[in-house]
GURO-825237 format. One record per residue: residue in one letter; chain; x negated, y negated, z negated of N, C-alpha, C, O in turn. Coordinates in steps of 0.02 Angstrom, whole numbers, plus 50000, padded with zeros to 5 digits. Layout:
<rs>
(r A,A,(X,Y,Z),(X,Y,Z),(X,Y,Z),(X,Y,Z))
...
</rs>
This chain:
<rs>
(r X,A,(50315,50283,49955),(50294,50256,50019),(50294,50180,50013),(50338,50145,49988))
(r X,A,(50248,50166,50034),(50234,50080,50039),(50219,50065,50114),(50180,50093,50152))
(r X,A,(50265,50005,50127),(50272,49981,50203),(50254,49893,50191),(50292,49849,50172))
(r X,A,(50189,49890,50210),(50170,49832,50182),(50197,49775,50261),(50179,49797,50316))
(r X,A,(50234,49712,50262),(50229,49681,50333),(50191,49629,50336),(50218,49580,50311))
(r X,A,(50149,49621,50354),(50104,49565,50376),(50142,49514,50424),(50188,49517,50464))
(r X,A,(50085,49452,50392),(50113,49393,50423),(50091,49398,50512),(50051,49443,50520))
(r X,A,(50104,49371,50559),(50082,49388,50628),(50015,49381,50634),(49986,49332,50611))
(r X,A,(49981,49431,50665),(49918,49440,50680),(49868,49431,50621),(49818,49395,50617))
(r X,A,(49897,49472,50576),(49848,49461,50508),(49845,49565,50499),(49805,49593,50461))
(r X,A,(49888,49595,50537),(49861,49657,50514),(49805,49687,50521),(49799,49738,50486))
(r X,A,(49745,49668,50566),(49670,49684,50570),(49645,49675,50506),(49628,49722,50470))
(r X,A,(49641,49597,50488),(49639,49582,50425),(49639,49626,50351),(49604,49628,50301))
(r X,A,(49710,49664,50378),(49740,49678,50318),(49708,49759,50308),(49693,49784,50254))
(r X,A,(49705,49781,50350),(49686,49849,50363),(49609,49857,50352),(49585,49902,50318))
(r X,A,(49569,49804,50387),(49502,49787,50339),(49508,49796,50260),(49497,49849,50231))
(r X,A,(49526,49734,50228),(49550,49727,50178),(49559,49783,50143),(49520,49795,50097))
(r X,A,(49608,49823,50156),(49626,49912,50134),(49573,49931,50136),(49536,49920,50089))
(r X,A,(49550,49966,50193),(49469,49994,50196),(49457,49983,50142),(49482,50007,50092))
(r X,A,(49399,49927,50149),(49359,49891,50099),(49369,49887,50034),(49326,49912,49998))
(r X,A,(49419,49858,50006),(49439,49862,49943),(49514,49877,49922),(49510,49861,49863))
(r X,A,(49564,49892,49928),(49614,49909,49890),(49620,49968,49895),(49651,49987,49845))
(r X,A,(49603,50027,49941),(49582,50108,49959),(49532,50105,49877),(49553,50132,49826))
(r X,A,(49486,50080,49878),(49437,50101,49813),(49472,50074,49757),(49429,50079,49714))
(r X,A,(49520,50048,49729),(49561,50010,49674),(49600,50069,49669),(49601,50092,49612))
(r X,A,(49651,50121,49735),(49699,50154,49705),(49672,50197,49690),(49690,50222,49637))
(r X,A,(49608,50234,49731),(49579,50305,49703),(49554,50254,49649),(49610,50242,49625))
(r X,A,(49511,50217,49612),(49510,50221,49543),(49556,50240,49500),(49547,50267,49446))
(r X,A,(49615,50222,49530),(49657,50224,49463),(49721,50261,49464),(49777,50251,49441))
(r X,A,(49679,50331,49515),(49722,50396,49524),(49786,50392,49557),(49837,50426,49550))
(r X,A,(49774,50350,49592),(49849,50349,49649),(49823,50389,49722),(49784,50355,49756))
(r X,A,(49836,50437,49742),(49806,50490,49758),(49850,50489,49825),(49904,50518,49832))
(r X,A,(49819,50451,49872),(49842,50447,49938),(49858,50485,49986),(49815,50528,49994))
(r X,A,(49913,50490,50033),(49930,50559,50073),(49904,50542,50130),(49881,50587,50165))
(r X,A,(49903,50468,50157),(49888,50454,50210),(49900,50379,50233),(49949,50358,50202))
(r X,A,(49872,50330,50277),(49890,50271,50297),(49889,50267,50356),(49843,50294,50387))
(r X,A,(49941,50231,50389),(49978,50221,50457),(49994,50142,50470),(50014,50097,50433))
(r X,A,(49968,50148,50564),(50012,50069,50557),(50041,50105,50657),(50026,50156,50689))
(r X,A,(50078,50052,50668),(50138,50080,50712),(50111,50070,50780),(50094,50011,50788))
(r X,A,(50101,50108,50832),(50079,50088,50913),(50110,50068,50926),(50098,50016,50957))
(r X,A,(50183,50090,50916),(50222,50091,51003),(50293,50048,51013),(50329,50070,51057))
(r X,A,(50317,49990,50977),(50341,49948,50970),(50331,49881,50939),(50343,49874,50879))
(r X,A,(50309,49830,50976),(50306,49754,50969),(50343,49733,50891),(50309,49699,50852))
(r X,A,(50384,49746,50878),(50437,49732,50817),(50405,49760,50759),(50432,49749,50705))
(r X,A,(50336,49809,50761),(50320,49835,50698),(50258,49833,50712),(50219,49863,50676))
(r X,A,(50238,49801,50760),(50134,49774,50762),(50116,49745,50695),(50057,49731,50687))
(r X,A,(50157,49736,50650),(50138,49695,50581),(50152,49742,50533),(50158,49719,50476))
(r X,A,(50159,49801,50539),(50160,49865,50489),(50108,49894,50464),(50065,49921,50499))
(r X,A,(50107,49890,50407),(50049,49947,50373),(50078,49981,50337),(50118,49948,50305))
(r X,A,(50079,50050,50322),(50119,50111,50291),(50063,50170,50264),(50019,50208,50286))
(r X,A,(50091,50153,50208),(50040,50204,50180),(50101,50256,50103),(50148,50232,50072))
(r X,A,(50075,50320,50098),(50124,50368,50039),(50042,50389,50016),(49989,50408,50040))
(r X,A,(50090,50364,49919),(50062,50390,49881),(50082,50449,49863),(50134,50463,49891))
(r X,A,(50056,50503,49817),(50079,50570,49787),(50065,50562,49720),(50014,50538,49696))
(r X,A,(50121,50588,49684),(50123,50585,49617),(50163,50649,49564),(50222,50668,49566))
(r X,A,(50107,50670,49520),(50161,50715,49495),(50232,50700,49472),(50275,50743,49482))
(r X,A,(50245,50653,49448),(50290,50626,49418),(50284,50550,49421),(50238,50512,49438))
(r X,A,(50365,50536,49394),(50362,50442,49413),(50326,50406,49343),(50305,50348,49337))
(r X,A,(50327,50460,49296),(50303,50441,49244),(50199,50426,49242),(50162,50381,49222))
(r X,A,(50193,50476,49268),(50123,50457,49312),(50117,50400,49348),(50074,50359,49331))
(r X,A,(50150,50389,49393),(50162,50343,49430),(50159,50261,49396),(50116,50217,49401))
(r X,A,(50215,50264,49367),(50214,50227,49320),(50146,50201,49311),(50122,50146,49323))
(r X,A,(50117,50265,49282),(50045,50245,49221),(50015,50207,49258),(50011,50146,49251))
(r X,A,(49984,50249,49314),(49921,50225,49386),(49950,50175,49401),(49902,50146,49428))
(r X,A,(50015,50120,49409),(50016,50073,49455),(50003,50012,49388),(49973,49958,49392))
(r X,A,(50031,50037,49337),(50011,49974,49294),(49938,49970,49268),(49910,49920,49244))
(r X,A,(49915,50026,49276),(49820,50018,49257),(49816,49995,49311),(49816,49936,49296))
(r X,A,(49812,49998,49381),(49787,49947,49424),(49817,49893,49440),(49777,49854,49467))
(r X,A,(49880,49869,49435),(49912,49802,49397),(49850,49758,49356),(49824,49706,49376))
(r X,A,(49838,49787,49309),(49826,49758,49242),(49744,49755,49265),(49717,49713,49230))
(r X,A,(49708,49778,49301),(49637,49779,49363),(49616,49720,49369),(49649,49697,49416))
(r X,A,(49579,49676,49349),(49545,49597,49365),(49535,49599,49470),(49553,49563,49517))
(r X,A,(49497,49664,49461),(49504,49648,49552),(49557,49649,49566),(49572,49600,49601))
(r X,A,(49607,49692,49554),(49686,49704,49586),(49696,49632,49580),(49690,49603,49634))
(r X,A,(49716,49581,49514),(49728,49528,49506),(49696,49457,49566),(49725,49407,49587))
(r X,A,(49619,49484,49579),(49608,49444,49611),(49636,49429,49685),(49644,49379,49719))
(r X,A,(49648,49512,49695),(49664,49501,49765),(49737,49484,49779),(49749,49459,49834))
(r X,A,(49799,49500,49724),(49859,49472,49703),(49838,49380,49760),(49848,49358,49817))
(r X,A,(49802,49354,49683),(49783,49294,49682),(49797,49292,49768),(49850,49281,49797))
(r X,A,(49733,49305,49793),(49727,49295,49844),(49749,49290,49901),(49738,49249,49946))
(r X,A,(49792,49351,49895),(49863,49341,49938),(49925,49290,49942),(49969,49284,49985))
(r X,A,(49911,49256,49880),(49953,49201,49850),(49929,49125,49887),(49961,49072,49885))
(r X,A,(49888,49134,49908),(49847,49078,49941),(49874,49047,49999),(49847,49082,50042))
(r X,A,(49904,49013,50026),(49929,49004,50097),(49876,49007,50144),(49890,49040,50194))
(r X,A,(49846,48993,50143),(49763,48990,50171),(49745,49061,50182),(49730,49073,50241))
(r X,A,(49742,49121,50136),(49733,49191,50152),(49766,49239,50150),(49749,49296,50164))
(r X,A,(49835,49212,50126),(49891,49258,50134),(49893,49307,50180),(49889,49285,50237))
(r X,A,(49898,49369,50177),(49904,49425,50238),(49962,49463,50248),(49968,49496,50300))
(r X,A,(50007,49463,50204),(50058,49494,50177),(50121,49453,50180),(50123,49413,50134))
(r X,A,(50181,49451,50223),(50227,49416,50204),(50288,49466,50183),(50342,49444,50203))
(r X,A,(50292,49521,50151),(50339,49570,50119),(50314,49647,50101),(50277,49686,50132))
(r X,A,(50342,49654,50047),(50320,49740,50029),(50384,49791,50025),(50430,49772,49990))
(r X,A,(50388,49838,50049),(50452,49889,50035),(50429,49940,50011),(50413,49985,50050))
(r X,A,(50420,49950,49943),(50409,50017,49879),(50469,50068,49886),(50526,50055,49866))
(r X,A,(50449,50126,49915),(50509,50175,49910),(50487,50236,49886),(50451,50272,49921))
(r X,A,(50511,50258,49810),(50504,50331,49802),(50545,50387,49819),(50600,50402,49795))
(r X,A,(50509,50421,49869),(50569,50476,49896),(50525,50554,49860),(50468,50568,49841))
(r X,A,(50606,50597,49865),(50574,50657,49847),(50577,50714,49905),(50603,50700,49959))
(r X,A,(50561,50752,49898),(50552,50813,49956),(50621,50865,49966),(50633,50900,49917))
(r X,A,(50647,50871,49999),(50728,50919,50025),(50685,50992,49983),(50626,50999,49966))
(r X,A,(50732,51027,49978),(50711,51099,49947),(50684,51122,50030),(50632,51156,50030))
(r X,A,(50712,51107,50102),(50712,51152,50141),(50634,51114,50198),(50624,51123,50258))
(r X,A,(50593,51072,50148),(50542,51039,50192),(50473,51075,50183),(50457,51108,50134))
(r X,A,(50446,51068,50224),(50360,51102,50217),(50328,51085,50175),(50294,51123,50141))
(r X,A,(50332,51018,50167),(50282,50996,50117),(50323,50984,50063),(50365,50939,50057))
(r X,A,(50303,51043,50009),(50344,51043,49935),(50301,51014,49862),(50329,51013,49807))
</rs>
């Protein structure tokens, strides 16, 4: 699960952004999306974007995040975010969780 927080009033931005190009960067490079979310109903998380990847393994995982790491576009848009000027992003929280034996989705 990735909980991306945007800087204030940059999540339109950012969610464009997704659309447009970083959605087509992870399906290239087999990071096989469950779903993306951003939060209605509390002021304190209007700057949330949340999105879970699925992976057979972390060893997969692994593979797909450093082939799109190692991505000239991925890089550019790195870059880009690095920019004070277009920065959209002011924190990322990467969490791999696994599934309870007693959950639906196994």
């Amino acid at each position: 699960m990735h909980v991306y927080h945007t800087l204030p009033g940059k999540l339109s931005a950012f969610e464009s952004q997704f659309r447009d190009t970083t959605s087509k960067l992870l399906a290239k490079h087999h990071l096989k999306i469950v779903g993306y979310w951003v939060v209605e109903d509390t002021p304190a998380w209007d700057s949330t974007f949340i999105f879970i990847v699925a992976h057979s393994s972390q060893e997969e995982a692994k593979k797909n995040w450093d082939a799109m790491r190692a991505d000239p576009d991925f890089k550019e848009l790195v870059r880009k975010n690095s920019d004070p000027a277009t920065k959209l992003v002011d924190k990322i929280d990467v969490l791999y969780m696994r599934t309870t034996d007693f959950s639906p989705m196994k």
